[in-house]
TORBA-637516 format. One record per residue (C-alpha): residue in three letters; x, y, z. Coordinates in steps of 0.02 Angstrom, whole numbers, padded with zeros to 5 digits, always signed. Each point is the difference from the previous one (the first is absolute). Example, Ala and Ser with C-alpha at 12.3 -4.5 7.8 and 13.67 -1.06 7.14 Angstrom:
// TORBA-637516
ALA+00615-00225+00390 SER+00069+00172-00033 
END
This chain:
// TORBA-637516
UNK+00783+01203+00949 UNK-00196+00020-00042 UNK-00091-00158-00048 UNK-00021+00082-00182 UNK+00172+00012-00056 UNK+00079-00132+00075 UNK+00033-00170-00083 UNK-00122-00116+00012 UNK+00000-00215-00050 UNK-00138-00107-00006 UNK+00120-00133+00052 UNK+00061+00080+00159 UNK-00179-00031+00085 UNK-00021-00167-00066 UNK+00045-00121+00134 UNK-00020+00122+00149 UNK-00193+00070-00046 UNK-00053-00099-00151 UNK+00043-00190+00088 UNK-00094+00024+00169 UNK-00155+00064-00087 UNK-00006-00141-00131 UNK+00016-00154+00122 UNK-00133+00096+00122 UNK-00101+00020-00152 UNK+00040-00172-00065 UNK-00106-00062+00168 UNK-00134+00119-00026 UNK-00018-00059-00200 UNK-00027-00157+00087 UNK-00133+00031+00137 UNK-00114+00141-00070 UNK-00092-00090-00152 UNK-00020-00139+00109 UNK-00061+00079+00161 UNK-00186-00004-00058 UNK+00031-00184-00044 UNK+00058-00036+00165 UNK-00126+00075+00089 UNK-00142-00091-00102 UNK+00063-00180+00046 UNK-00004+00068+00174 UNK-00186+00008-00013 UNK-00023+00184-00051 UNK-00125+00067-00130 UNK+00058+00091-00168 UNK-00038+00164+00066 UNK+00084-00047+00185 UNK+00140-00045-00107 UNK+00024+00151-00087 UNK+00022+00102+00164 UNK+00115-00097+00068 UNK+00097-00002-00158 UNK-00006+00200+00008 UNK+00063-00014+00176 UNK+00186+00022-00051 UNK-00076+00159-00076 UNK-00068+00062+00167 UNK+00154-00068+00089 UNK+00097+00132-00114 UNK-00120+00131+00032 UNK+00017+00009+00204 UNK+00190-00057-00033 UNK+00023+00156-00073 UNK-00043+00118+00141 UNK+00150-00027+00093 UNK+00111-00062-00160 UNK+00082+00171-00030 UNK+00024+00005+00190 UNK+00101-00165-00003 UNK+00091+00047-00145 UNK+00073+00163+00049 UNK+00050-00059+00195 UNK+00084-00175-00035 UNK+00044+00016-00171 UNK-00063-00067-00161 UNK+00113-00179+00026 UNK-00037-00008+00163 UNK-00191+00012-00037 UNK-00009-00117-00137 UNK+00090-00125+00133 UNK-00150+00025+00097 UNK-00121-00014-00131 UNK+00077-00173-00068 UNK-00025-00084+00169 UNK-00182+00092+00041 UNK-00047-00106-00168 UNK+00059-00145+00054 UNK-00101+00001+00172 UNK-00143+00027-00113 UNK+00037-00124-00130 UNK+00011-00133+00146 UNK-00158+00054+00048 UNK-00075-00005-00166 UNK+00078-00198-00029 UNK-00071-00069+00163 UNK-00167+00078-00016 UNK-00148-00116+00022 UNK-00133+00131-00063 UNK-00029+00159-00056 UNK+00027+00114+00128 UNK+00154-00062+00048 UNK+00078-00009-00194 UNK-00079+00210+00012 UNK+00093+00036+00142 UNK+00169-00071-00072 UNK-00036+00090-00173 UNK-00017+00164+00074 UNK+00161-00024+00107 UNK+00083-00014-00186 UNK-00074+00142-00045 UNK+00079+00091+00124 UNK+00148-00017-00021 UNK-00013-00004-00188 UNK-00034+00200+00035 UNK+00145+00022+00088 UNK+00109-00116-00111 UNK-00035+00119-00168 UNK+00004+00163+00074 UNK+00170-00024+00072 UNK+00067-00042-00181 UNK-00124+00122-00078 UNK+00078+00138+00102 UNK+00173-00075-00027 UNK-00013+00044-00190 UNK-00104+00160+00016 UNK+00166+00080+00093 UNK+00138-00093-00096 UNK-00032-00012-00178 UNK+00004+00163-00124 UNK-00146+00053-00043 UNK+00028-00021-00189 UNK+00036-00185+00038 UNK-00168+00005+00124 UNK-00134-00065-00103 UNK+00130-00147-00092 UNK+00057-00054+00192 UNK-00176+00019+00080 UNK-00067-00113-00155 UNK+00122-00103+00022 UNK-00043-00036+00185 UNK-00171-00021-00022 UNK+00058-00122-00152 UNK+00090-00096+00129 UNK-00168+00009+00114 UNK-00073-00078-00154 UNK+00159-00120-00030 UNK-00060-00095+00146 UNK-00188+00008-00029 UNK+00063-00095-00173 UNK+00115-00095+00069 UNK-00116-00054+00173 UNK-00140-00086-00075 UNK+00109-00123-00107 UNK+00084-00070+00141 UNK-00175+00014+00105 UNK-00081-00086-00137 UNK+00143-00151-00009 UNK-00005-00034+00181 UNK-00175+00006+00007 UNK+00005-00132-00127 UNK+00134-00121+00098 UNK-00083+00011+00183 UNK-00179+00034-00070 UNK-00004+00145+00167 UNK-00049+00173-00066 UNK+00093+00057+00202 UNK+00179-00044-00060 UNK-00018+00174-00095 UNK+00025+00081+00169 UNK+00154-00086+00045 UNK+00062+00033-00176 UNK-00028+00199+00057 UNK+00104-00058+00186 UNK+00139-00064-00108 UNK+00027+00160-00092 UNK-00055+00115+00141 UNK+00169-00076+00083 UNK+00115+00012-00152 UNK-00058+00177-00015 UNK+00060+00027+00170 UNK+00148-00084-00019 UNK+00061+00098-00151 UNK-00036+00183+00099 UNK+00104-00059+00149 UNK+00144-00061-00101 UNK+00015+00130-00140 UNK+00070+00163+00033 UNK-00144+00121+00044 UNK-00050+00104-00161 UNK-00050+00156+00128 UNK+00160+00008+00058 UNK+00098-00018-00170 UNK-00122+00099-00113 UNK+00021+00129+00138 UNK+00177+00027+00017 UNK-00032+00029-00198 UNK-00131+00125-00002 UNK+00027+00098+00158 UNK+00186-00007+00027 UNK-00033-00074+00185 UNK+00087-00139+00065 UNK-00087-00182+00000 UNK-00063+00018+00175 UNK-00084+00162-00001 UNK-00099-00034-00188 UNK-00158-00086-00001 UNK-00188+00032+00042 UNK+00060-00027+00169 UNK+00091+00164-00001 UNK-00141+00111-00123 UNK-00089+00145+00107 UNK-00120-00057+00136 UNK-00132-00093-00060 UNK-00187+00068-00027 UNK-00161-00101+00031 UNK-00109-00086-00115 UNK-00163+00108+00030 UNK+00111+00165+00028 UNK+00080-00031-00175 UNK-00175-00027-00071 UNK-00056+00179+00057 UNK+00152+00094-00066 UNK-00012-00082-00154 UNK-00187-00022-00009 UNK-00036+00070-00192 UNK+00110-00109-00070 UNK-00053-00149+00107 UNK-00180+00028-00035 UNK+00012+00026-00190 UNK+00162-00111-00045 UNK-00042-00099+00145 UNK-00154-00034-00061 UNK+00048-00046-00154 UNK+00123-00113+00067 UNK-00150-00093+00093 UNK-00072-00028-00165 UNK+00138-00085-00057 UNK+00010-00109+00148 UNK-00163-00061+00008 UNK+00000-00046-00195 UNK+00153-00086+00000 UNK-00030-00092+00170 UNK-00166-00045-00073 UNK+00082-00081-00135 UNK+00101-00112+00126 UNK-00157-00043+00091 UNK-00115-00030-00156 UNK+00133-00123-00095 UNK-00012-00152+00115 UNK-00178+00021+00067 UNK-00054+00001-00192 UNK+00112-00171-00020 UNK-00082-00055+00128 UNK-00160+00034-00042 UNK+00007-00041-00185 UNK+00091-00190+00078 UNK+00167+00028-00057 UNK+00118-00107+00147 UNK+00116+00087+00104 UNK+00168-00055-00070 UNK-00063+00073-00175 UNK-00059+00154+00072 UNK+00189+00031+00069 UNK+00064-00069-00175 UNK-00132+00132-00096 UNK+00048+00149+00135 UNK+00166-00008-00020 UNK+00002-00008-00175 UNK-00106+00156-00001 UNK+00151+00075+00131 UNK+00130-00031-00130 UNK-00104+00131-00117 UNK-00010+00121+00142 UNK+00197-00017+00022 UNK+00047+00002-00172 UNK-00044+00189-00015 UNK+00054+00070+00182 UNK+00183+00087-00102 UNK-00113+00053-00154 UNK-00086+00070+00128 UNK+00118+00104+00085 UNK+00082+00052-00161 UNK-00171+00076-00066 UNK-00019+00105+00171 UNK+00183+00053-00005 UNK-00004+00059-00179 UNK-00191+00045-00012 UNK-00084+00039+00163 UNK-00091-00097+00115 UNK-00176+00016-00100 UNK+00054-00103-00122 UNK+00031-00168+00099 UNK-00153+00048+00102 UNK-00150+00033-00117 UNK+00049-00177-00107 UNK+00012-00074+00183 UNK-00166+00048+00069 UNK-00121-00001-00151 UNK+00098-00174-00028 UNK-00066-00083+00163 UNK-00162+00102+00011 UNK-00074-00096-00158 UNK+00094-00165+00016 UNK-00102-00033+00178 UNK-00151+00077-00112 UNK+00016-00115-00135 UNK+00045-00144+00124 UNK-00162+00051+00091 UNK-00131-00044-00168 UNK+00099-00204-00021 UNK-00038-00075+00155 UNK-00134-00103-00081 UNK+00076-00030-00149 UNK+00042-00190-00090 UNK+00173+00088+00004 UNK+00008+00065+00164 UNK+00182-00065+00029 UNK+00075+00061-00150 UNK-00081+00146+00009 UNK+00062+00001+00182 UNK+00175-00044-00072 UNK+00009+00141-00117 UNK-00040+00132+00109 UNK+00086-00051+00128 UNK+00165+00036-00130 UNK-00061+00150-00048 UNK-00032+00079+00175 UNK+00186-00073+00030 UNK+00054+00124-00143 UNK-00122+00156+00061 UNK+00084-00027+00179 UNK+00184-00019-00066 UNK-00023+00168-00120 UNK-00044+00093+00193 UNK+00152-00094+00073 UNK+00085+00124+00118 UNK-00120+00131-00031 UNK-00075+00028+00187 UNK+00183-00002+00081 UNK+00067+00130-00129 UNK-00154+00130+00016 UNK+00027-00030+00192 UNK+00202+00034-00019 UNK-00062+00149-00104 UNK-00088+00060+00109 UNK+00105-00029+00158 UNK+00107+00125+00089 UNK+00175-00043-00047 UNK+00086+00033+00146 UNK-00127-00114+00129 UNK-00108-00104-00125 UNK-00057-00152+00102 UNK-00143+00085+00115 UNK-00059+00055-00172 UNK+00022-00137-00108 UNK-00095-00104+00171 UNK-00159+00133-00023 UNK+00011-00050-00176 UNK-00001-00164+00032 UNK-00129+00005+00119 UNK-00139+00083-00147 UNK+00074-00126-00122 UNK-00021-00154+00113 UNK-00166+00083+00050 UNK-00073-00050-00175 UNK+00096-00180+00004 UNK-00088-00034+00186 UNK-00178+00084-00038 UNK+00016-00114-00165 UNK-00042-00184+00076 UNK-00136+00081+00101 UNK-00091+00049-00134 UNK+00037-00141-00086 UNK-00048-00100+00123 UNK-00176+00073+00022 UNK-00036+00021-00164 UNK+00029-00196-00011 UNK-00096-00024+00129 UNK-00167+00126-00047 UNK+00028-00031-00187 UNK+00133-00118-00081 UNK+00171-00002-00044 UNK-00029+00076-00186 UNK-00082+00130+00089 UNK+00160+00043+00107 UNK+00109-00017-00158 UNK-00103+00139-00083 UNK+00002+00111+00140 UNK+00172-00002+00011 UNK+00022+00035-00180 UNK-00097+00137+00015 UNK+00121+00048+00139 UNK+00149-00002-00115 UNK-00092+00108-00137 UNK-00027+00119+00142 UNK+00188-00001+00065 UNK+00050+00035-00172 UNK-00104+00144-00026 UNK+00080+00072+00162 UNK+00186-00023-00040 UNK-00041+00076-00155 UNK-00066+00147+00111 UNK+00147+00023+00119 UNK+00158-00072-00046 UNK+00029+00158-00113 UNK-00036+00117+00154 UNK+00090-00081+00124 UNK+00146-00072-00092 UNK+00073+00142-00115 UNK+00097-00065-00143 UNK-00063-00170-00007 UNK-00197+00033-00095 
END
């Protein structure tokens, strides 16, 4: 039976693919806005701070040379198994740190096996879910990406507030890094059951275990280099501006003197926006195309860090800070999904996970090249000065989507 006329329900994939990726990104939720924190009351500058806050970033970009690799030899369970305990080496790492290098080290660890973590489920649903269902599921899993980024900060911010340690956000990650685990090992495996569905193979011959020999990162690149280069490129874009956004948030709290339990409080706040639109999101793509969710998206966070970048000095810096901070929530959420559908799109349906790991790689390629330059921009200039370059970014990425989605995804303008 082909994956577009066989039944399909949302609540089949719930507790096998949707749980995992919520408590991993529960954890996540609750280290990332807080990473730059951290690494300030170790004794690093703001712009120090920002690059080791973009080090998950990089950590996702090298992760996802061998990713597809992983994927396709032990199986997309198996790998996220992997990935789970990988993060919590480097959360331990991160918790005992006694400076900055250390608490960098740990970070990128967890960004390594962040890489590896998504693109297992990312390829899960490029293979298994119809593709008129793509877009709704795909949104749907990056909502649950953004469930946890809501739903992490709250409980960072309340321990925060009881032990008055900005670390215990990394054992908060440990915690659900294990439950994560736990639920793969003792649900049945979705690879094996979705399989038996799809391809009419018995449970221990389906999976990305069993999918045709895999194909290297850099290999997959060439073959598919117009695509990479142009949607690729775009996808970079997008990257950098939203990963700028995570990195600009709590160094401007910081800088403007806003404390570190109401920088969680005001973050996740601002996630619950970016969650609230993830179905709308998938919905619009489904039924209109995926230029629809994207133009709003990009021109959305391209002039929120632009306006953000003229109220630094302003008598109401943190409300302005507030305010924006909501409405890049809502300019993110609108995009929610959008980079893992254009890379299922594009992905060859039969083997998509070396693909969908090259796309990774350009999209992650914006998100790790985004602290950098946010970082030395801070550092030459200021941090308004970062926030408007990365604006400018987003107006940029926008004007490319608009450009290529329409070539390279038929059907979907």
């Amino acid at each position: 039976m082909s994956t577009t006329d066989r039944p399909f329900s949302f609540r089949s994939i719930f507790l096998p693919v949707f749980l995992p990726t919520l408590l991993f990104s529960i954890g996540e939720g609750a280290i990332i806005p807080m990473i730059p924190i951290a690494a300030t009351s170790l004794g690093a500058s703001l712009a120090i701070a920002g690059f080791i806050g973009g080090m998950i970033m990089i950590g996702e970009l090298v992760g996802d040379i061998p990713s597809g690799w992983v994927v396709n030899r032990v199986g997309e369970r198996n790998a996220m198994v992997g990935a789970a305990l990988v993060a919590v080496a480097g959360l331990v790492v991160c918790a005992a740190a006694q400076g900055p290098v250390l608490l960098t080290a740990g970070v990128f660890l967890v960004g390594l096996a962040t890489a590896v973590f998504a693109l297992a489920r990312h390829a899960f649903m490029t293979t298994f879910v119809p593709l008129a269902y793509r877009a709704r599921a795909l949104s749907s899993l990056g909502g649950t990406f953004r469930a946890g980024m809501f739903l992490g900060p709250f409980i960072a911010a309340f321990l925060i507030h009881l032990t008055g340690a900005v670390q215990v956000v990394f054992w908060i990650h440990v915690a659900c890094c294990v439950a994560a685990a736990a639920v793969l090992l003792l649900l049945p495996d979705p690879e094996k059951t979705f399989g038996q569905v799809v391809h009419g193979t018995s449970p221990s011959s389906a999976g990305s275990a069993g999918t045709p020999e895999s194909v290297g990162l850099f290999r997959t690149i060439w073959e598919y280099r117009g695509a990479l280069v142009r949607m690729g490129g775009s996808a970079g874009l997008v990257g950098a501006v939203r990963a700028a956004r995570v990195i600009i948030l709590p160094l401007w709290a910081v800088s403007i003197g806003v404390n570190d339990a109401s920088t969680a409080l005001i973050i996740g706040i601002a996630g619950g926006f970016d969650f609230a639109l993830f179905y709308a999101s998938g919905q619009i793509m489904d039924r209109f195309g995926r230029m629809w969710t994207a133009m709003p998206s990009m021109l959305g966070l391209g002039l929120g860090l632009l306006v953000l970048a003229f109220t630094h000095q302003s008598p109401d810096a943190v409300n302005w800070f507030i305010a924006l901070a909501m409405f890049l929530g809502l300019a993110n959420g609108i995009g929610s999904g959008l980079l893992m559908t254009l890379g299922a799109d594009l992905a060859p349906p039969e083997n998509p996970a070396p693909f969908l790991g090259a796309f990774r790689f350009t999209g992650d390629g914006g998100s790790a090249a985004a602290p950098v330059l946010i970082a030395v921009a801070t550092a030459i200039w200021s941090l308004p000065v970062a926030a408007a370059i990365t604006g400018v970014l987003g107006l940029i990425g926008a004007g490319t989507l608009a450009r290529y989605i329409p070539r390279y995804v038929p059907g979907h303008r």
